[in-house]
TIVEX-247352 format. One record per residue (C-alpha): residue number from 1; x, y, z. Coordinates in Angstrom, 3 decimals, decimal comma, m for minus. Each point is the difference from the previous one (the first is absolute). Layout:
<nodes>
NODE	nr	px	py	pz
NODE	NUM	X	Y	Z
...
</nodes>
This chain:
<nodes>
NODE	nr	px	py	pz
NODE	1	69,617	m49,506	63,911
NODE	2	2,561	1,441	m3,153
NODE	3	m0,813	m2,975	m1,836
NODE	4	m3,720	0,086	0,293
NODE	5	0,363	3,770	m0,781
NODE	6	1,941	m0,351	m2,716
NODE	7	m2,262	m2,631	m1,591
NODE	8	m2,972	2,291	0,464
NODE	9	1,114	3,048	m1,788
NODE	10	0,865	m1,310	m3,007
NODE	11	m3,636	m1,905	m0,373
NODE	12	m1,569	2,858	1,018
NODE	13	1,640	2,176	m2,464
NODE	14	m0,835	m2,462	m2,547
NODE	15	m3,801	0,350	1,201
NODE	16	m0,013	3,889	m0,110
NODE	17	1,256	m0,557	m3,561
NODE	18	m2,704	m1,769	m1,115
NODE	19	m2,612	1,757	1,585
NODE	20	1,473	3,195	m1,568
NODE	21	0,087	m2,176	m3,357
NODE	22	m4,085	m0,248	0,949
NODE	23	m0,306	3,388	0,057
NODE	24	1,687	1,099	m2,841
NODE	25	m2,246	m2,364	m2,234
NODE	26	m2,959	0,975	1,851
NODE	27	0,506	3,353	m0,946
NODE	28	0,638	m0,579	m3,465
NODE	29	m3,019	m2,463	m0,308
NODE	30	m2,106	2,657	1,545
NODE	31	1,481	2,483	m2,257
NODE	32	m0,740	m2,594	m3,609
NODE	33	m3,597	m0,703	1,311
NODE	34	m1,053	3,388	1,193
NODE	35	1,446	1,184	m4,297
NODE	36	m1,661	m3,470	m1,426
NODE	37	m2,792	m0,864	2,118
NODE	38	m2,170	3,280	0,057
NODE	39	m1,561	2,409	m2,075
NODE	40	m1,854	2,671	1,782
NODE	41	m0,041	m1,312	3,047
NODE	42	m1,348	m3,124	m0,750
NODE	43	1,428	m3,618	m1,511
NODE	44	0,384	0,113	m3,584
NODE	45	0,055	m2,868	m2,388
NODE	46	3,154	1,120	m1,865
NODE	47	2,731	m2,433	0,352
NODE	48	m2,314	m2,474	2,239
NODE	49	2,208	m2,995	m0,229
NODE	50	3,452	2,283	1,637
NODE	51	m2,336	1,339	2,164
NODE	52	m0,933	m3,018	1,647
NODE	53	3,753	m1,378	0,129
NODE	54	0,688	3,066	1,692
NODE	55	m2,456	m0,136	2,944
NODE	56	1,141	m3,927	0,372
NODE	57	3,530	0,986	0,321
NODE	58	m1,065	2,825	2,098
NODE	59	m2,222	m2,546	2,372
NODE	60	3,530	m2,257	0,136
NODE	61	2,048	3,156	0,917
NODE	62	m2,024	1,014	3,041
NODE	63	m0,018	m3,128	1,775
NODE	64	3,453	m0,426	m0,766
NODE	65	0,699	3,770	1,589
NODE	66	m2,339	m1,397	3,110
NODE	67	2,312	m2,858	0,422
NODE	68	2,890	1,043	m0,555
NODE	69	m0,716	2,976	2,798
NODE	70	m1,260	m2,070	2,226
NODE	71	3,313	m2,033	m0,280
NODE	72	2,355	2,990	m0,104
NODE	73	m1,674	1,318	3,361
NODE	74	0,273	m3,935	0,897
NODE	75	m3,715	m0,181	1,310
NODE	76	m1,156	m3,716	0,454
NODE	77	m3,506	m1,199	0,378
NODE	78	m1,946	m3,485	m0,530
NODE	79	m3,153	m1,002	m0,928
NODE	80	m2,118	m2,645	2,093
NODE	81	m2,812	m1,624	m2,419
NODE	82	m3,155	1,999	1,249
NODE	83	1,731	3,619	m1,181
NODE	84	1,310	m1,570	m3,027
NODE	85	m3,400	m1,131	m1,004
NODE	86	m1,409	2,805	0,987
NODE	87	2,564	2,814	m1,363
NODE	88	m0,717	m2,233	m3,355
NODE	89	m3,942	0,323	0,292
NODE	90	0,247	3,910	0,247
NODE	91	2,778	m0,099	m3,068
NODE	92	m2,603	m1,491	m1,726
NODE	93	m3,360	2,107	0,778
NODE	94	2,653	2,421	m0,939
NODE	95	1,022	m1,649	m3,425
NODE	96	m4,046	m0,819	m0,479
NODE	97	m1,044	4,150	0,915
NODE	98	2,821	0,894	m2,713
NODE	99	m1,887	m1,752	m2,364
NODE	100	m3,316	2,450	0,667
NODE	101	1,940	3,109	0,508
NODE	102	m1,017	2,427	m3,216
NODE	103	3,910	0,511	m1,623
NODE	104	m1,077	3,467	m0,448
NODE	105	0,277	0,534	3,762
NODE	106	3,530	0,299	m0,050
NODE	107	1,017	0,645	3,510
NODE	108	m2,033	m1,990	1,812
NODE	109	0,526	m2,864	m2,306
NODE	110	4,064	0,211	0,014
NODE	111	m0,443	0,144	3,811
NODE	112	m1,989	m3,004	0,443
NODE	113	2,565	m1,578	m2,202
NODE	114	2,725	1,025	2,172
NODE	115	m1,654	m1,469	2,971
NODE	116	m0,483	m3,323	m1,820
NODE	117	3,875	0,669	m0,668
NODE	118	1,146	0,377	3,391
NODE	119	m2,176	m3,097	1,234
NODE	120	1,473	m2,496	m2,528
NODE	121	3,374	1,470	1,158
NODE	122	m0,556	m0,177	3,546
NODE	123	m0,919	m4,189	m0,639
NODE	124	3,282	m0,050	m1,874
NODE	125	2,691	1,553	1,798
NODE	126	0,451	m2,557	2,815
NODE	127	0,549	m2,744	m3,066
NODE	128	2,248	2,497	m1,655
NODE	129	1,740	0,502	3,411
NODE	130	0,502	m3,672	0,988
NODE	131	2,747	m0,368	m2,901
NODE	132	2,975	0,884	1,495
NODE	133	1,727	m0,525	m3,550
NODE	134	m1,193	2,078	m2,133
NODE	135	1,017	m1,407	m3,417
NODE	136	m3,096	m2,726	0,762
NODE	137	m2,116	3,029	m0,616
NODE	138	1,464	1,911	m2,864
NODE	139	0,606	m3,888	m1,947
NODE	140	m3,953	m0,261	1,154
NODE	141	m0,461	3,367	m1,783
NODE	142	2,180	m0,450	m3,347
NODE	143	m2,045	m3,444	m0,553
NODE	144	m3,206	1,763	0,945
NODE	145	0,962	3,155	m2,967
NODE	146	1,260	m3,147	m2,506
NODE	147	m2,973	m1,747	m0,040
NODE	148	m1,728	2,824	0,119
NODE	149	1,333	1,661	m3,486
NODE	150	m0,471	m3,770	m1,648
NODE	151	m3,495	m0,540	0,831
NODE	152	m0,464	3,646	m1,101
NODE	153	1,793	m0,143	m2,974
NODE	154	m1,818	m3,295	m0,769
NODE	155	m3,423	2,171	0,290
NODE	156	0,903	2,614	m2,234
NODE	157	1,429	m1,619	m2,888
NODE	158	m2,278	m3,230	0,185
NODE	159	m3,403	1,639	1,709
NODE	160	m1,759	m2,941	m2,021
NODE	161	1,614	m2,686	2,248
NODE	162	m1,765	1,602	2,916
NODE	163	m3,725	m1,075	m0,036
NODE	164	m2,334	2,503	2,516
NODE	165	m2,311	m3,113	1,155
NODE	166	2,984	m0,732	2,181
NODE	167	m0,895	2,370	2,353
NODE	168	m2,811	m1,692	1,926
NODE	169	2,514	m3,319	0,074
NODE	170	2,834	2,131	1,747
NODE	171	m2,403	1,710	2,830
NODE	172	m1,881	m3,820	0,493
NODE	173	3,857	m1,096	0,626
NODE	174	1,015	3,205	2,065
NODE	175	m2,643	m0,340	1,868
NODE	176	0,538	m3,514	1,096
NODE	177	3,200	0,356	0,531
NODE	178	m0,381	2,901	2,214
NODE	179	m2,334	m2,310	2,192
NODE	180	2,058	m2,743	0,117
NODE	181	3,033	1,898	0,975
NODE	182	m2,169	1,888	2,885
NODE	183	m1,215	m3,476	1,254
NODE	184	3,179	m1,412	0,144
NODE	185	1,315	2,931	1,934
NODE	186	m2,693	m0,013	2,790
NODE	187	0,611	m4,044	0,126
NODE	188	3,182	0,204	0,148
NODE	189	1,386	3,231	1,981
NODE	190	1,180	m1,273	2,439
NODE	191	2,737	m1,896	m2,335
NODE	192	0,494	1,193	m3,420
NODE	193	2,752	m2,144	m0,316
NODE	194	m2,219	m3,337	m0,736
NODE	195	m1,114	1,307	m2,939
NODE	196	2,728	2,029	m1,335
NODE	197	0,380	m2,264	m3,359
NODE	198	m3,879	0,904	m0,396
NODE	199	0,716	3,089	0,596
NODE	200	2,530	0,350	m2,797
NODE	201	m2,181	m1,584	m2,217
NODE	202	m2,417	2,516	0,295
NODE	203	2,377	2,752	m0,395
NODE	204	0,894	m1,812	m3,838
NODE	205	m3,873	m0,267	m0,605
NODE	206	m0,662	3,575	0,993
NODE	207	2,727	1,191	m2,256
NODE	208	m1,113	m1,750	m2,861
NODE	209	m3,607	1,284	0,497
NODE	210	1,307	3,455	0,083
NODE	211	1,929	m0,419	m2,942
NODE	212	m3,140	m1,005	m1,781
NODE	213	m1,053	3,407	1,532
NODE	214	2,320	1,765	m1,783
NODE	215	m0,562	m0,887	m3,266
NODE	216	m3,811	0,588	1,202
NODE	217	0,456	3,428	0,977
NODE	218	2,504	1,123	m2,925
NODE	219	m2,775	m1,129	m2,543
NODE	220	m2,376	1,923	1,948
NODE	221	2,444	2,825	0,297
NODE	222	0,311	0,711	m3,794
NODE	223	m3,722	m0,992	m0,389
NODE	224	m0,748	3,162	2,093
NODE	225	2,918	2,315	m1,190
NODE	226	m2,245	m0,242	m3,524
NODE	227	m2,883	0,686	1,508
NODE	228	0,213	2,174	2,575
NODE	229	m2,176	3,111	1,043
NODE	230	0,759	0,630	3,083
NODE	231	3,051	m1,123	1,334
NODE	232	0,851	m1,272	3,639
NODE	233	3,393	m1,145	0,076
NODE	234	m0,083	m0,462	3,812
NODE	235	m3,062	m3,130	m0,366
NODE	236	2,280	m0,805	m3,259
NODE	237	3,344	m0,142	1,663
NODE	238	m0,943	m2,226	3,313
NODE	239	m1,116	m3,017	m2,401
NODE	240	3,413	m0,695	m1,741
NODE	241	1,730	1,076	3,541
NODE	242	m1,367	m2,501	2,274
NODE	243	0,693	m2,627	m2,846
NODE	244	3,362	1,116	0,146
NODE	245	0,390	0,224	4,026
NODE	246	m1,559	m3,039	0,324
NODE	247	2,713	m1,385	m1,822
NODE	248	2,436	1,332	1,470
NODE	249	m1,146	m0,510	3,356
NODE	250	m0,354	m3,571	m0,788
NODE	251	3,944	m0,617	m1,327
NODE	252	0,983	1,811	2,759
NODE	253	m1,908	m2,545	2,583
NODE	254	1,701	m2,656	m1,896
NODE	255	3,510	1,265	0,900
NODE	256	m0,710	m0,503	2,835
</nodes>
């Protein structure tokens, strides 16, 4: 009983650390967006570009504080296929109603968005939680932010490179691979393990279709930061995010 008690502070320390860590950037996120992002109550298109990079890392740091609570407070829960499917339909009639939502209705807007927040985080904490070690997560993470800041880079200094008919080719190929990777799971759920090289062949295909996404969404970004009238850095935000946590989520399945 010592040993196991002594083992458990010390991780659970290191937890409450963190999730203090969380909150300290949360509050100085909120703080930077509430100075940047508005201008009499409504978004303003001053300084769209750090605007949006600061509602992505804000998206990042609230499922991280989510996890990392649920972790500290050591609260374990699984996901059978039905409720994942379905938790991932309502995330995206969320994601879809964002899209509709006037940006000038603040509130309601940031709380739908909070909502589509907590769902994605709910599908992710028990992957987050089965990896017992850590490191496989942050090393998931640092690869995720490297690639990241290249393809990014790569779109703002060469925005020629990046052609805009692309975009139809990436959904055609998102969308099949979507349906291909829900067949497979209803075919096979009873034994995952059959297909696992399949598996990890998907997880390099989707990666490289949201990298394509990336550069997609950066051109867009800057296309829109010139033009902009009326900003909504929420609807802006979620399209280089889920490029990014699709990535992610994808190394991290291959660590596996």
């Amino acid at each position: 009983m010592k040993t196991t008690s002594a083992v458990t502070k010390p991780r659970s320390l290191k937890t409450l650390i963190r999730v203090f860590i969380c909150l300290l950037i949360l509050v100085i996120i909120g703080f930077s967006i509430a100075l940047n992002s508005f201008e009499k109550g409504q978004f303003t298109c001053n300084k769209y570009t750090l605007n949006t990079y600061l509602y992505i890392i804000l998206t990042f740091n609230l499922i991280a504080l989510y996890c990392l609570s649920l972790e500290h407070l050591n609260i374990e829960y699984k996901l059978n296929l039905l409720m994942l499917i379905g938790i991932f339909i309502i995330t995206i009639a969320l994601l879809i109603s964002l899209n509709f939502i006037d940006p000038r209705k603040i509130i309601f807007k940031h709380l739908v968005w909070l909502v589509f927040v907590l769902g994605l985080s709910f599908i992710f904490y028990p992957m987050f939680h089965s990896f017992t070690d850590k490191t496989v997560v942050i090393s998931a993470a640092f690869t995720t932010i490297l690639l990241t800041i290249g393809l990014s880079i790569i779109a703002y200094v060469k925005p020629e490179w990046i052609n805009l008919s692309i975009g139809p080719v990436l959904f055609i190929l998102l969308l099949g691979g979507i349906i291909m990777e829900i067949t497979l799971l209803i075919i096979y759920r009873k034994d995952y393990r059959k297909i696992n090289n399949l598996f990890r062949f998907m997880c390099y295909f989707f990666i490289a279709v949201f990298m394509g996404y990336i550069l997609y969404d950066t051109k867009m970004l800057q296309i829109r930061a010139k033009e902009c009238v009326k900003a909504d850095y929420i609807q802006e935000s979620l399209n280089l995010f889920l490029d990014i946590f699709n990535i992610f989520v994808r190394i991290l399945a291959l660590g596996r």
